[in-house]
C-alpha positions as CSV (number, residue, x, y, z in Angstrom):
1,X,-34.2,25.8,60.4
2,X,-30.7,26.2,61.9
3,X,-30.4,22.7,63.1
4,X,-32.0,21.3,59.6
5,X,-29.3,23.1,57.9
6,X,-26.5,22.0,59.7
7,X,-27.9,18.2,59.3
8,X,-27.7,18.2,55.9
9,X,-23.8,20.0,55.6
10,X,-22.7,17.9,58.5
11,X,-24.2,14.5,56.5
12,X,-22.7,15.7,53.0
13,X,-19.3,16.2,54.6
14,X,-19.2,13.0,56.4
15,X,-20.2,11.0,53.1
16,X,-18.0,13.0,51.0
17,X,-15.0,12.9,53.2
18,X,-14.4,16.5,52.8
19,X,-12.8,16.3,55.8
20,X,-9.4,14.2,56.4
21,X,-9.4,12.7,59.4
22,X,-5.9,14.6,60.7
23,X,-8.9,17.2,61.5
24,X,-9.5,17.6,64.8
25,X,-11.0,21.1,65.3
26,X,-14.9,21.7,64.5
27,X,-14.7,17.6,64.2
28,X,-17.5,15.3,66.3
29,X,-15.6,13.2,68.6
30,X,-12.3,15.1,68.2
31,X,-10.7,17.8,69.9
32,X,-7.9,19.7,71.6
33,X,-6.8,16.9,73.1
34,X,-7.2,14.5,70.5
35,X,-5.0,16.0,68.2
36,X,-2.2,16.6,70.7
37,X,-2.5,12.8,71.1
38,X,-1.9,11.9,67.4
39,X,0.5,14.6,67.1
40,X,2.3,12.8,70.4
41,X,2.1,9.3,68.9
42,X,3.5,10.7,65.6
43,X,6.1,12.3,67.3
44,X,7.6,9.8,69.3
45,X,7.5,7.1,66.5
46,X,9.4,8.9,64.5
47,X,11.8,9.4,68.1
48,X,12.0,6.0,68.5
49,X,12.9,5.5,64.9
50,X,16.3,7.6,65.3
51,X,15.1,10.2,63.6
52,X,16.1,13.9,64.3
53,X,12.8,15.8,65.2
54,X,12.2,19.9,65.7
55,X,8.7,21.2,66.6
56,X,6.7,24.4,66.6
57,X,3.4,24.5,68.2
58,X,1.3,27.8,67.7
59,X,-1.6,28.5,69.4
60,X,-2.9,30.9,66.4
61,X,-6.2,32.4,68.6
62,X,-4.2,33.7,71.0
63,X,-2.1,35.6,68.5
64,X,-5.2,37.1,67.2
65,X,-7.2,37.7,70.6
66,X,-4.2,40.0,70.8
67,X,-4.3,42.4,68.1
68,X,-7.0,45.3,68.3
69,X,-9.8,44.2,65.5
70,X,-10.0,47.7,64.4
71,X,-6.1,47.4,63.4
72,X,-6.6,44.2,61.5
73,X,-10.1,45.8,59.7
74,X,-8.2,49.5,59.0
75,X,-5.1,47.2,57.2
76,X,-7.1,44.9,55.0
């Protein structure tokens, strides 16, 4: 039923475009890496243009695999 399910979400997202294709997590064919690519490429163009270019990268799990659950919970 699961795999039904998923099927028809996956195919309404994909002919919606519900997703923009600067998404790389959760995304068939796209990861990690990927994005870090594209992000790279972007990057340097803009580099090689002249421009002036500053960059923050966070890794946003590892802030939260951090923090006690029960903290987070007892605060909302």
């Amino acid at each position: 039923m699961e795999q039904l399910i998923l099927g028809v979400i996956n195919k309404h997202v994909e002919e919606k475009k519900v997703i923009g294709s600067g998404q790389h997590g959760f995304t068939k064919g796209k990861s990690c890496l990927t994005n870090l690519i594209a992000f790279y490429d972007g990057m340097t163009g803009w580099v090689d243009e002249g421009r002036a270019v500053d960059v923050v990268y966070v890794h946003f799990s590892k802030a939260f695999d951090t923090v006690s659950h029960h903290v987070l919970i007892r605060q909302a």
